[in-house]
VEXDREN-2710 file (C-alpha; in Angstrom, 1 decimal):
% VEXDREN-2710
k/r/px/py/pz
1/UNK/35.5/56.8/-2.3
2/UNK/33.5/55.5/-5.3
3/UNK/34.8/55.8/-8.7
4/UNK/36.1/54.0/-11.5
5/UNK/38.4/51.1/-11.2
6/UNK/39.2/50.2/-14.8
7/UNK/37.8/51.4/-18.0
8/UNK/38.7/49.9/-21.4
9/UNK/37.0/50.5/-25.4
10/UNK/37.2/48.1/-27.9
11/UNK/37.5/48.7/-31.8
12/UNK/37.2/46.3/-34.5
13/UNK/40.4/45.2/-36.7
14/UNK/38.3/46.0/-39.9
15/UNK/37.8/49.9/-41.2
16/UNK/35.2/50.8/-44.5
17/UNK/36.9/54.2/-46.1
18/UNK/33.9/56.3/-46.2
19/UNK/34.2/57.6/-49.9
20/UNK/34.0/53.8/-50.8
21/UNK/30.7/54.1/-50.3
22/UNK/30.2/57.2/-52.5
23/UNK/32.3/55.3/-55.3
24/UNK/29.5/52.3/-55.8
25/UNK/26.3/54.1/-54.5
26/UNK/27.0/57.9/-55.6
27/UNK/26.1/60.7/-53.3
28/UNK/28.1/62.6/-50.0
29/UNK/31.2/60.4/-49.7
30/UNK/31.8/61.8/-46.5
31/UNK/35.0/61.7/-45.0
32/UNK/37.5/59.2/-42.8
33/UNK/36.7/55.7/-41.5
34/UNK/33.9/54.3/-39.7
35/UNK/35.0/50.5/-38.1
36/UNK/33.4/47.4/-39.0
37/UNK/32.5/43.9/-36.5
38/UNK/33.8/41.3/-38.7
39/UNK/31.2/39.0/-39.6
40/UNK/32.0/36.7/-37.0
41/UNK/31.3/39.8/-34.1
42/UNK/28.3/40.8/-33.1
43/UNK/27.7/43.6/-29.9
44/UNK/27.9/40.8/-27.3
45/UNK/31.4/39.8/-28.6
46/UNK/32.9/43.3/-28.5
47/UNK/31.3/43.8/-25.1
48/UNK/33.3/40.6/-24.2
49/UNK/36.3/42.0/-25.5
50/UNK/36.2/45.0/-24.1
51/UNK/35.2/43.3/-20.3
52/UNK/38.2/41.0/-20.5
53/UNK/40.7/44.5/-20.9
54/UNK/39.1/46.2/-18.3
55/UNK/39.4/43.3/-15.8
56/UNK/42.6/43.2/-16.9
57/UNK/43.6/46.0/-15.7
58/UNK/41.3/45.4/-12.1
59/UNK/42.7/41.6/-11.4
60/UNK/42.4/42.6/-8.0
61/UNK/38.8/43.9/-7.5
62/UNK/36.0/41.5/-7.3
63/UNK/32.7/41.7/-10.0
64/UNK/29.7/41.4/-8.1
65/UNK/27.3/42.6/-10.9
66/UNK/26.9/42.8/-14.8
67/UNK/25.1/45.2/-17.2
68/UNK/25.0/45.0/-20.5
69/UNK/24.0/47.9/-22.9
70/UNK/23.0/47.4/-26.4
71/UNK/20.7/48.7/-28.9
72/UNK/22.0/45.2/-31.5
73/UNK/21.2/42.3/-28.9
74/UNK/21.4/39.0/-29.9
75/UNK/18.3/38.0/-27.8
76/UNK/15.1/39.5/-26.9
77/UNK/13.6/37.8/-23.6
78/UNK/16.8/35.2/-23.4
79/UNK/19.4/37.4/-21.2
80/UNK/22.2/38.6/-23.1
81/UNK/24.7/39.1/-19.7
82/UNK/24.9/35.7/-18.9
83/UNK/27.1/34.9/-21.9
84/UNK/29.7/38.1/-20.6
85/UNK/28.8/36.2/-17.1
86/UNK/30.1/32.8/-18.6
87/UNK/33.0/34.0/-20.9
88/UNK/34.7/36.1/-17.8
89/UNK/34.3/32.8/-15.5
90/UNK/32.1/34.8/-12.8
91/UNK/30.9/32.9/-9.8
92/UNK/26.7/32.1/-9.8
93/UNK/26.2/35.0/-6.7
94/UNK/27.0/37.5/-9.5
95/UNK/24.1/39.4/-10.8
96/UNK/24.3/39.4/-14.9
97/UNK/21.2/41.6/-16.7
98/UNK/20.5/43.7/-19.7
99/UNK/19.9/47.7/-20.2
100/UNK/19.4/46.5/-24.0
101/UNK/16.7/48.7/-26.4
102/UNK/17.7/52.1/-26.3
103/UNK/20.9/54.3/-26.3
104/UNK/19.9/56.0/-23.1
105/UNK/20.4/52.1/-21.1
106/UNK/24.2/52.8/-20.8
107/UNK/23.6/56.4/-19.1
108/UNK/21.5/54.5/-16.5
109/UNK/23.8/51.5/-16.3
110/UNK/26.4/54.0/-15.4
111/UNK/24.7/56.1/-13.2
112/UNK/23.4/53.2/-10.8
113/UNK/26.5/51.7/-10.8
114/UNK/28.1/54.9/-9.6
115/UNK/25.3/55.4/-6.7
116/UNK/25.2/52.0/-5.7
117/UNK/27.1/50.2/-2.7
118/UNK/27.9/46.7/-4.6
119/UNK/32.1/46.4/-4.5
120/UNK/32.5/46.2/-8.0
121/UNK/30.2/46.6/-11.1
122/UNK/31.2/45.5/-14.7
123/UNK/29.1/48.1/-16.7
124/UNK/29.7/47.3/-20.7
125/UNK/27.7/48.0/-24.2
126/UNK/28.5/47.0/-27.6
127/UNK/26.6/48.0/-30.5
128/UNK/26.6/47.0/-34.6
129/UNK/25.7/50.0/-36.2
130/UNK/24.1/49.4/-39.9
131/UNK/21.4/50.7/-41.8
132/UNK/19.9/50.5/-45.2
133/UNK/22.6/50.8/-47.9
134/UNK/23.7/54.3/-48.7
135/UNK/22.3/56.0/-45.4
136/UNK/23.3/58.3/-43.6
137/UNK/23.4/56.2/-40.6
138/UNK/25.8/53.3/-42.2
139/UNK/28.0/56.1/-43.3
140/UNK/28.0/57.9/-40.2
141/UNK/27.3/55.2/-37.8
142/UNK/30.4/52.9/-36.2
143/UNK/31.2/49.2/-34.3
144/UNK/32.4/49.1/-31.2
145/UNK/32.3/47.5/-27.6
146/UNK/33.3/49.3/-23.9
147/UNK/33.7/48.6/-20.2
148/UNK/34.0/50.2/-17.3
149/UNK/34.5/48.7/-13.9
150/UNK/33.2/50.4/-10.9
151/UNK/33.7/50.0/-7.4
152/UNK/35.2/51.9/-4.2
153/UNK/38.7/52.4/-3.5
154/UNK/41.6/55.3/-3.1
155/UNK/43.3/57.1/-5.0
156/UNK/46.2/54.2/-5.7
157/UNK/43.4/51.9/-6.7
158/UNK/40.8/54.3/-8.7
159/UNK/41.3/55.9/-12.0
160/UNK/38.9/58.0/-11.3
161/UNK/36.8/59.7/-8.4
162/UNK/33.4/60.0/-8.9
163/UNK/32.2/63.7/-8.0
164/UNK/28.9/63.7/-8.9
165/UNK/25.8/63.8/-11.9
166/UNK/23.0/65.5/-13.4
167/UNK/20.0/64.0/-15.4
168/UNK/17.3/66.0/-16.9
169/UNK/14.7/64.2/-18.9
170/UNK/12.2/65.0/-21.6
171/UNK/9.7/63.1/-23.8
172/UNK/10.1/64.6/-27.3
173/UNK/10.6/62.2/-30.8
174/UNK/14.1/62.2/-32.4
175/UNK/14.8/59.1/-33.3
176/UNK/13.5/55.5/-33.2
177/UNK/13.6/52.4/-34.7
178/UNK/10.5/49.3/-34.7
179/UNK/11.3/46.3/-33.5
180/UNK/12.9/43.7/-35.9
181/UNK/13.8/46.9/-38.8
182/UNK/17.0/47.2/-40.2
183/UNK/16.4/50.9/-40.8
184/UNK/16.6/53.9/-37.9
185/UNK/14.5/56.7/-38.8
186/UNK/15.3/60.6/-37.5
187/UNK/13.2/63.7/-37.2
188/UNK/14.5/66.9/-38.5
189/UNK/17.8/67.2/-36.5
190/UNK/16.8/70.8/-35.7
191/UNK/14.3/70.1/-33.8
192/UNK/16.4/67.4/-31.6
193/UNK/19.0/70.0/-31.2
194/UNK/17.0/72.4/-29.7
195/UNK/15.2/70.0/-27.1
196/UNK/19.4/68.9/-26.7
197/UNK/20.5/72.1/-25.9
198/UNK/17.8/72.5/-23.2
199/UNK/18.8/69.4/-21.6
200/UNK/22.0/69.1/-21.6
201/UNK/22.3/72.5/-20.5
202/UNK/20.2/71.9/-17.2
203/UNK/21.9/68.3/-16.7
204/UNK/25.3/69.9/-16.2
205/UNK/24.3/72.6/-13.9
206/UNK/22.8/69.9/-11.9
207/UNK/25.8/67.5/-11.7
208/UNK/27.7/70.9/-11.0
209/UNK/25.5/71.7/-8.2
210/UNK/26.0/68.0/-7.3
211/UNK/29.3/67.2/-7.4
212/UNK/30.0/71.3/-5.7
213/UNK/32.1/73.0/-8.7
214/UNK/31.9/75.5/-10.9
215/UNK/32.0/75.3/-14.7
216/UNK/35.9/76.8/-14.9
217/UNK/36.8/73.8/-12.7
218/UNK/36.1/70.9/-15.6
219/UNK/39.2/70.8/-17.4
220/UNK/38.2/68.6/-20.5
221/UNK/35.0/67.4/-21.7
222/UNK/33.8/64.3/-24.1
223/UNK/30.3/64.7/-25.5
224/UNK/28.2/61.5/-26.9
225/UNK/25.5/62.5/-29.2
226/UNK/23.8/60.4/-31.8
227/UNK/23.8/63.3/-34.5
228/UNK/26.5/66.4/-35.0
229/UNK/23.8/69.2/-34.2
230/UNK/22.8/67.5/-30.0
231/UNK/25.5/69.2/-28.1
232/UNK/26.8/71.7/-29.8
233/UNK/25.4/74.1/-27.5
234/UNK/26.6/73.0/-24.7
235/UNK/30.4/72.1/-26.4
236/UNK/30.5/76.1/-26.7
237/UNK/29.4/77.1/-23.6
238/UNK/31.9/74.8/-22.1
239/UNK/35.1/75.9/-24.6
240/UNK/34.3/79.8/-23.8
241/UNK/34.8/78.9/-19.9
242/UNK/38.3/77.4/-21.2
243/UNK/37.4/73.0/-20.9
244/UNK/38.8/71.2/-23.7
245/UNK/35.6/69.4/-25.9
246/UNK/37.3/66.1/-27.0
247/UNK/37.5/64.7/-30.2
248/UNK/33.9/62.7/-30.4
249/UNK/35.6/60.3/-32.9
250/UNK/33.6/60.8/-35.8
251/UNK/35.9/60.4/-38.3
252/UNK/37.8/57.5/-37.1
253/UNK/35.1/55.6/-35.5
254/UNK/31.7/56.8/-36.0
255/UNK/28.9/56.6/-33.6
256/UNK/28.8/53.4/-31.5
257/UNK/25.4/53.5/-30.1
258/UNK/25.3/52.5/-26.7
259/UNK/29.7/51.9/-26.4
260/UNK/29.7/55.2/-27.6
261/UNK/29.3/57.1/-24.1
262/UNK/31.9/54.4/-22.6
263/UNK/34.7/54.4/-25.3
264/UNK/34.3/58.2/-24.8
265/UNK/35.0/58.0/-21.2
266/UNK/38.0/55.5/-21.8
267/UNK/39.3/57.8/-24.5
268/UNK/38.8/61.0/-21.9
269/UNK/40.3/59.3/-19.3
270/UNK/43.1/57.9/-21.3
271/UNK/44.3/61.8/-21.8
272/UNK/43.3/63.4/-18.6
273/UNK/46.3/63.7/-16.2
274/UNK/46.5/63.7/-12.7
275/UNK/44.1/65.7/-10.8
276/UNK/42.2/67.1/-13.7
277/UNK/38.1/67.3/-13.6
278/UNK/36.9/65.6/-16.3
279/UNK/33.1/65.5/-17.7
280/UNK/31.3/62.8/-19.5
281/UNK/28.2/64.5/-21.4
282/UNK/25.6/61.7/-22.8
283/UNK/22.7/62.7/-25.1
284/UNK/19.6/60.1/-26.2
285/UNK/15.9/61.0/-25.0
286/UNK/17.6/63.5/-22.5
287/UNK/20.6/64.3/-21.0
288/UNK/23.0/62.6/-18.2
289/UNK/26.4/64.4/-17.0
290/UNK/29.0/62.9/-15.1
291/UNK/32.3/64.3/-13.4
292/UNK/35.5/62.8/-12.3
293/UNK/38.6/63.7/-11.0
294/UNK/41.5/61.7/-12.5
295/UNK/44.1/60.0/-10.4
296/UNK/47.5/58.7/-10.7
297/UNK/46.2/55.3/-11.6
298/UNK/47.6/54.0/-15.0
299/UNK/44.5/53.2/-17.7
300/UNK/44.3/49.7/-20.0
301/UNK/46.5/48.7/-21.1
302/UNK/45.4/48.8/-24.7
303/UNK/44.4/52.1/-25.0
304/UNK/41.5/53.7/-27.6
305/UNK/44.3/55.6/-29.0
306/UNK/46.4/52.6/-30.0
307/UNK/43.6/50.9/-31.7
308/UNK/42.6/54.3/-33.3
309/UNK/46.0/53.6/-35.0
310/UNK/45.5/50.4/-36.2
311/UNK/42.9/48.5/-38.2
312/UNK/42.5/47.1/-41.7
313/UNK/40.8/50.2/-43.6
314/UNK/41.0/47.6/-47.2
315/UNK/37.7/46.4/-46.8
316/UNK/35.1/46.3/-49.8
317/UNK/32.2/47.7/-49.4
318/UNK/30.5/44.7/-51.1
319/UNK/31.8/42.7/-48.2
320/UNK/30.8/44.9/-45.7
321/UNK/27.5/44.7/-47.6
322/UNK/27.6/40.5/-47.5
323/UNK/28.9/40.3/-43.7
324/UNK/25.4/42.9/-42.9
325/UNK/22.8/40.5/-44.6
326/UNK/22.2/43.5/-47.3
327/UNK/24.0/42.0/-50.0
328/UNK/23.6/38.1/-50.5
329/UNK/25.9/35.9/-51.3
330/UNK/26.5/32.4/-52.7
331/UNK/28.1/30.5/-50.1
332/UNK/30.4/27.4/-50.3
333/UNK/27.9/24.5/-51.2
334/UNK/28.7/22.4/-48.3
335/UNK/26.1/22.3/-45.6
336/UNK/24.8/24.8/-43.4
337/UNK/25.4/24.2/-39.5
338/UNK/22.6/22.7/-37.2
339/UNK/21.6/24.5/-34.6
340/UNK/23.4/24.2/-30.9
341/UNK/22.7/22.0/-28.8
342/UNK/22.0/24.1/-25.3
343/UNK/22.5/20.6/-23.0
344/UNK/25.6/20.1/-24.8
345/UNK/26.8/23.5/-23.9
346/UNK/25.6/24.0/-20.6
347/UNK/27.5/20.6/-19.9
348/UNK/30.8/22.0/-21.4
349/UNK/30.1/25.5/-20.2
350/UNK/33.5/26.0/-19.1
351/UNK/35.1/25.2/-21.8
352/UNK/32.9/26.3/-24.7
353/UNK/32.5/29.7/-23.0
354/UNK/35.6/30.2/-20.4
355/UNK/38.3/28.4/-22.8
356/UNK/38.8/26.3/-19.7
357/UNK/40.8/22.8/-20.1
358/UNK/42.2/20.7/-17.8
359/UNK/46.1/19.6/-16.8
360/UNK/46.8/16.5/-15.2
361/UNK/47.8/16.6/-11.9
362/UNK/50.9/14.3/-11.5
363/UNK/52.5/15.5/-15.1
364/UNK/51.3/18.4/-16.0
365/UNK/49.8/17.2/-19.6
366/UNK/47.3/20.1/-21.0
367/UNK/44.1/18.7/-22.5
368/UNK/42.5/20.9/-24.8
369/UNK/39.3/20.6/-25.2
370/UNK/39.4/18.9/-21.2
371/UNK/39.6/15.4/-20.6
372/UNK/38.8/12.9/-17.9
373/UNK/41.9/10.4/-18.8
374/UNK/45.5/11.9/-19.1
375/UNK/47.4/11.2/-22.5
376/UNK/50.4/10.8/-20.2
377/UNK/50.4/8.0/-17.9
378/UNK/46.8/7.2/-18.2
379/UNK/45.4/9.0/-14.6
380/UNK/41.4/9.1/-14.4
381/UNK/39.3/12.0/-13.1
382/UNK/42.8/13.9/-11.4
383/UNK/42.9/17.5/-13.2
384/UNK/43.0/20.9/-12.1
385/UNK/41.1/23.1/-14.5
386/UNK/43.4/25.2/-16.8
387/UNK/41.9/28.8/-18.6
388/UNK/43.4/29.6/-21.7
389/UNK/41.7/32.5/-23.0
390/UNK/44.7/34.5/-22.0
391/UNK/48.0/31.9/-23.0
392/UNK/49.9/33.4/-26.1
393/UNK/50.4/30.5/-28.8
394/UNK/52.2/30.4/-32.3
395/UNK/50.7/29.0/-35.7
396/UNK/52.2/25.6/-35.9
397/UNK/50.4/24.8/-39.4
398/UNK/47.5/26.1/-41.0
399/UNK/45.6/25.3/-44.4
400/UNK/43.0/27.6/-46.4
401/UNK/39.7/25.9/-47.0
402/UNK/37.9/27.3/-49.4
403/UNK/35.0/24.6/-49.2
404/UNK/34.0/24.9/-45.4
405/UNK/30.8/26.8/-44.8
406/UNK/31.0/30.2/-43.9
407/UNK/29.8/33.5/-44.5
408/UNK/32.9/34.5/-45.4
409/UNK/34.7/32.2/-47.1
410/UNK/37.9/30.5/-47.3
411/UNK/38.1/29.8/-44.2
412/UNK/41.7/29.7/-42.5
413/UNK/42.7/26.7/-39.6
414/UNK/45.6/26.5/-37.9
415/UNK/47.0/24.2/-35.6
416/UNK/47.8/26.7/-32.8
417/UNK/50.6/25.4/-30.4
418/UNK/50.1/27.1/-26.9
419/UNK/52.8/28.1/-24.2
420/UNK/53.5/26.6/-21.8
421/UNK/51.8/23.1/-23.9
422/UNK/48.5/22.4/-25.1
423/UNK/47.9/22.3/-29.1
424/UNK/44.6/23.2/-30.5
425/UNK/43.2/23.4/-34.5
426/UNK/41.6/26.5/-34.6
427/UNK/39.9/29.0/-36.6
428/UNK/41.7/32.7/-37.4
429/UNK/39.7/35.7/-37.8
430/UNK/40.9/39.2/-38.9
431/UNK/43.1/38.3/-41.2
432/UNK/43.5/37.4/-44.4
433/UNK/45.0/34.0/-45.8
434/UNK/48.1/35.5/-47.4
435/UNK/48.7/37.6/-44.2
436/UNK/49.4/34.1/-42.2
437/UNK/52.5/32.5/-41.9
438/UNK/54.1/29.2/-39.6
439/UNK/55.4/30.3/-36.4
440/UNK/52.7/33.4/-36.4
441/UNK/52.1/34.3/-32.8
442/UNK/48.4/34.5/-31.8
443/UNK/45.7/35.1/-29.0
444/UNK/42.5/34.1/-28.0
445/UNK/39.3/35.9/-29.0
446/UNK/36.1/35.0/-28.3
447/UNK/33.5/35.3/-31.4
448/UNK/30.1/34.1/-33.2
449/UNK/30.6/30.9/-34.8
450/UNK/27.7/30.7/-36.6
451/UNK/23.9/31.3/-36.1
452/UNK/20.7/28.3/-37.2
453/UNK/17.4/28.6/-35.5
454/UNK/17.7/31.7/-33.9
455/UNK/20.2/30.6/-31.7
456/UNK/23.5/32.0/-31.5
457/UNK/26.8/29.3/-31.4
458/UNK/29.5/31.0/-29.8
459/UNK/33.2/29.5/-28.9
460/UNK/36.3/31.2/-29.6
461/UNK/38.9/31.4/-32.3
462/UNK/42.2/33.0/-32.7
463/UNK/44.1/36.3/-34.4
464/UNK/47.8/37.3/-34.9
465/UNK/48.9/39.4/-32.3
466/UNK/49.3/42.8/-33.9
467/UNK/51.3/45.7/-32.6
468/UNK/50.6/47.0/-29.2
469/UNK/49.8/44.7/-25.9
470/UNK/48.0/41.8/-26.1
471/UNK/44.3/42.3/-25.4
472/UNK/43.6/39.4/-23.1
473/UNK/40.7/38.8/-20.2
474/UNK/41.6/39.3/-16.6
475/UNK/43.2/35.7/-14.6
476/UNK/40.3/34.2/-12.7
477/UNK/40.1/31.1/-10.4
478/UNK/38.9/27.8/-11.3
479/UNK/35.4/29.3/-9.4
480/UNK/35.4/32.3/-11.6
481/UNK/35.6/35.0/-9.0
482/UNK/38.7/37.4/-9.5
END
C-alpha cells in the first residue's frame, strides 16, 4: 500500500517574542512567538535539516526522487534540489527538482508523490518568512523546514496509509507577491475566506468520496491556511461531526509558507494513534485534502513537539532586523568574502556538501577535510570515504573572534574533536559565546556560509547538542544511495 514512510518538521533554535515588536515599532503586539532562521539559514538549509530526520527515521527505504517546495529560494533558473541531492549523498539516477514560487507547490509535491509508482519520494519545503518591518506578515509569519518520505510498504513499515484526496481549484486574487519584493501584499481577507470556504468544502467531499468514508470517520484534522479567516468554515463543519481541528501553531510558530502544510502533517501524525483517520487540509489558490490512516509505526525521532519546547525566544528584534537585510549594520572591517569557486566545489563535492572524509585503510587515521596521503605511516591513494555529518564530537578549544567577517559578529571557532577520531576547527552557530564551554558536545549542521555574487557558499558548521535526540541525517553508502 502507498503511504508515508517517514515524516519529520524542523524549527529554528531562535524565537522573536511577538510584543518585542510592538515595544520598538508601536501598534498590535500580538501574542506568543514566531521562530527565526538564524542568519546563517536560509529555506534550503532547513529543508536539509528536516530531510536528514526523516531519512533518519527511513534508513532502510531507498530515495529515488526529490522535490523541493519554497516560496524563499535561493536560485531562480539554477535548481535548488540538487544541493538537498548533494548534502543527503544521493546517487546521480535520483531525480532532484523544484515546486519553488507559490505556497500551493507543496500540495502538488505531495499529491504526485502519493499517486506515483516511484519506491520512495523525499517531498520537502522550507520557507523564510519576512516582510516589511512592522507587518502583519513578519509578526504573523514563521521559519521553518519539513519532510516527508513516501513510498509503498505495510503496515510495519508505513506511518501512514494513504486513503485518498480531493483538489478543487479556483482562479480568484488573495495574495501575491512580484518577483524580487520583500513585501507580500493581501486582498481583503473576506473575500479569500469566502472563495476558501467554497473550496475547501468541495475538496474534502471529494477526497471523502475518494478515499470511501464518511466525515464522522476522520478522527483529527490539521488545517494550513496562510491567514486565520481560510478555513474556518470548514474547521467547524468538521468539530460539529466530532474530528479534532489541531492546533495550526500560530502562536508558537507562525505560518511557514510552503513547510507549513508538512510540519502540520508531522505534528498530526506525531499525535494520532494507531488506526485513527487523520486529514491534512491545505489552502493557497484552492484547496487540496488528504487522508490517512495511522499505523503502529513510531514517528522521528525528534518530534515537532519537542522543538516546540525548545528554542532561544531572547532574540532582539534589531537583530532579527540585521540578520533580514532591513536594518543595516556596520560589520567587522575585515574583508568581505569572494565569491565560490563552482570547479573547486564540484571537485570537493563530497566533502564540502556530504561532510565526507576519508580513513586510511591499513590504520584507520580520519582525515578531515580528505586526504590522498595518510598522516600515519605515509600510504598514498588507499582510503575508504568516511561521512561525518552524523558523528557526535566535543569542543576541544574554542576562541571568540570578534574581527572575522560576518553578519553577525563575534564569530565563535572551536576545535571540535570527533568520535571515534578526526579533529576539525569549526564554526558554532546557535549559540552564544558565553553559552560555550571546553568539553561541550556538539553535531553537525549544514548552513549558509556566506553569500558574494549571487552565489550562495554553503559547507557546514557545528551546535551544542541541546536536550532531546540528536537531529542527524540518515547513514548512506559511500555511493550515496540508502
Amino acid at each position: 500500500m502507498r503511504g508515508i514512510i517517514s515524516t519529520a518538521g524542523y524549527l529554528p533554535h531562535w524565537r522573536l517574542q511577538r510584543p518585542a515588536i510592538a515595544a520598538v515599532l508601536g501598534g498590535s503586539a500580538g501574542k506568543g512567538t514566531r521562530t527565526v532562521a538564524s542568519y546563517d539559514e536560509d529555506a534550503t538549509t532547513m529543508a536539509v535539516e528536516a530531510s536528514r530526520r526523516a531519512l533518519r527515521a527511513a534508513v532502510d527505504h531507498e530515495v529515488s526522487a526529490v522535490w523541493f517546495a519554497t516560496t524563499s529560494p535561493t536560485y531562480m533558473e539554477k535548481t535548488n534540489a540538487t544541493v538537498l541531492h548533494a548534502v543527503l549523498r544521493l546517487p546521480a539516477t535520483v531525480m532532484a527538482a523544484d515546486a519553488a514560487g507559490a505556497l500551493r507547490g507543496t500540495n502538488a509535491a505531495l499529491r504526485a508523490a502519493l499517486r506515483s509508482t516511484e519506491p520512495g519520494v523525499l517531498v520537502a519545503a522550507g520557507d523564510v518568512r519576512t516582510g516589511p518591518a512592522g507587518s502583519t506578515d513578519e509578526r504573523d509569519g514563521g521559519d521553518a523546514g519539513a519532510a516527508v518520505l513516501v513510498g509503498d510498504g505495510d503496515a510495519a513499515s508505513l506511518v501512514a496509509e494513504f486513503l485518498g484526496a480531493g483538489s478543487a481549484t479556483r482562479e480568484f486574487l488573495d495574495r501575491w507577491r512580484v518577483p524580487g519584493e520583500v513585501r507580500t501584499r493581501a486582498w481583503e481577507e473576506r473575500f479569500g475566506q469566502q472563495r476558501y470556504d467554497e473550496l475547501a468544502g468541495r475538496a474534502f467531499d471529494s477526497a471523502l468520496e475518494d478515499a470511501g468514508i464518511d466525515a464522522d470517520g476522520v478522527a483529527r484534522v490539521a488545517i494550513s491556511a496562510p491567514h486565520a479567516r481560510a478555513g474556518a468554515a470548514l474547521a467547524k463543519r468538521l468539530g460539529a461531526a466530532g474530528a479534532e481541528v489541531a492546533d495550526a501553531l500560530g502562536a508558537t510558530v507562525g505560518f511557514s509558507g510552503a513547510a507549513h502544510p508538512l510540519l502540520l502533517l508531522a505534528r498530526l501524525l506525531e499525535d494520532a494513534a494507531e488506526g485513527q483517520v487523520v486529514a491534512l487540509v491545505a489552502l493557497a489558490d484552492g484547496a487540496d485534502v488528504f487522508l490517512f490512516r495511522r499505523t503502529g509505526a513510531p514517528a522521528a525521532a525528534t518530534t515537532v513537539a519537542d522543538q516546540l519546547d525548545g528554542g532561544d525566544d531572547s532574540l532582539a528584534y534589531a537583530k532579527y532586523l540585521s540578520w533580514r537585510g532591513i536594518l543595516p549594520v556596520q560589520p567587522p572591517n575585515r574583508p568581505e568574502p569572494a565569491r565560490m569557486s563552482a570547479s573547486a566545489a564540484e571537485r570537493r563535492l563530497d566533502w564540502k556538501y556530504g561532510f565526507v572524509g576519508s580513513a586510511d585503510r591499513e590504520s584507520g587515521a580520519l582525515h578531515l577535510p580528505p586526504a590522498r596521503v595518510s598522516f600515519v605511516g605515509g600510504n598514498a591513494d588507499d582510503m575508504d570515504p568516511a561521512p561525518m555529518a552524523d558523528v557526535p564530537a566535543t569542543v576541544a578549544t574554542f576562541t571568540v573572534d570578534s574581527l572575522a567577517y560576518s553578519p553577525s559578529p563575534p564569530v565563535v571557532f572551536a576545535v571540535c574533536d570527533f568520535e571515534g577520531g578526526g579533529r576539525l576547527p569549526m564554526e558554532l552557530t546557535d549559540t552564544t559565546a558565553a553559552e560555550v564551554s571546553i568539553g561541550m558536545p556538539v553535531e553537525m549542521t549544514f548552513r549558509r556560509l556566506n553569500s558574494a555574487d549571487g552565489i550562495a557558499n554553503y559547507f557546514w558548521k557545528a551546535r551544542p547538542v541541546r536536550s532531546g535526540p540528536a537531529a542527524g541525517a540518515a547513514t548512506t553508502t559511500a555511493e550515496g544511495g540508502q
